[in-house]
C-alpha positions as CSV (number, residue, x, y, z in Angstrom):
1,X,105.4,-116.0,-52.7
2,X,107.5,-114.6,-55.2
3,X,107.0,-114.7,-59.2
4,X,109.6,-117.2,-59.0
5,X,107.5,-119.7,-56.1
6,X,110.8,-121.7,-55.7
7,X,112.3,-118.8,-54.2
8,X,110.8,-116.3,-50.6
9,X,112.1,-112.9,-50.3
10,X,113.4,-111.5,-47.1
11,X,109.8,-110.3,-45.7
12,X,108.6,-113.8,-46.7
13,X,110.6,-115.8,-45.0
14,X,111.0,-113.6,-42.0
15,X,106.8,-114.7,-41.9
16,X,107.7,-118.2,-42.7
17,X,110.1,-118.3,-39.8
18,X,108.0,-116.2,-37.7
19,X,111.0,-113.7,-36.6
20,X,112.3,-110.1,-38.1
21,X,113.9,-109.1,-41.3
22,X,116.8,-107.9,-38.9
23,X,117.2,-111.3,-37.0
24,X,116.9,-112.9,-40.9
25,X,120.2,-110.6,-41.2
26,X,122.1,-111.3,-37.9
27,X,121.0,-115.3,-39.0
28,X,123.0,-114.5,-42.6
29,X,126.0,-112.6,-41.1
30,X,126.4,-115.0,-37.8
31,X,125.0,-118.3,-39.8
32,X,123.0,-120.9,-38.8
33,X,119.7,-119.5,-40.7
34,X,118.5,-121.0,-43.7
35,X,120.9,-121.3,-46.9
36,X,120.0,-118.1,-48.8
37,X,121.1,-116.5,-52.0
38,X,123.0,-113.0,-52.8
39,X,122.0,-112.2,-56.4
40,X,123.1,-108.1,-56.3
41,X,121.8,-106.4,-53.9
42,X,118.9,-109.0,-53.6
43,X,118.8,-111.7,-51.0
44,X,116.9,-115.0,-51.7
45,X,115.9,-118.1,-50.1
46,X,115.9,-120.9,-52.4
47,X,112.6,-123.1,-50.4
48,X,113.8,-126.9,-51.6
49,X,117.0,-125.6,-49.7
50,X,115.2,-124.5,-46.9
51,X,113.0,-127.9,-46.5
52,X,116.4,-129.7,-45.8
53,X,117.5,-126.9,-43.9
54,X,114.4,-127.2,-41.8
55,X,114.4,-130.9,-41.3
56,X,118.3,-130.7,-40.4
57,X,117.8,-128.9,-37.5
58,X,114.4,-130.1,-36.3
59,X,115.2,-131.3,-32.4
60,X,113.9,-133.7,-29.6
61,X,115.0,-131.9,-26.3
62,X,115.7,-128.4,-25.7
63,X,118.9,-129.4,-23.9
64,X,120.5,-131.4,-27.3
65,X,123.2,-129.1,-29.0
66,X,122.9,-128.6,-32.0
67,X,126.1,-129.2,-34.5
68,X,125.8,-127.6,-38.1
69,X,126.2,-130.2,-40.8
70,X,128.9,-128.9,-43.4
71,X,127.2,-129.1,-47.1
């Protein structure tokens, strides 16, 4: 991780989440990715935010729609 472990860059949590830096970005711009950070030009993904993020939006069936929780 990072200096700061709380925190995964970009490239780390594009490995975490097993996808691309680019689909990381269409995640941010669209939503629905994990709660992330804009500090400058630097993007950050705070991981004690992504935990809950990850539990939220763990599901049973692939057929159950899933409905963001406001927070």
């Amino acid at each position: 991780m990072t200096s700061s472990s709380s925190h995964a860059t970009v490239e780390e949590m594009a490995q975490i989440l097993q996808v691309t830096p680019s689909k990381l970005a269409q995640l941010r711009y669209k939503g629905g990715g994990p709660p992330f950070l804009r500090l400058g030009r630097q993007i950050r993904y705070p991981l004690d935010k992504f935990d809950a993020w990850e539990k939220d939006n763990i599901l049973i069936r692939t057929d159950t729609r899933f409905i963001p929780t406001e927070r």
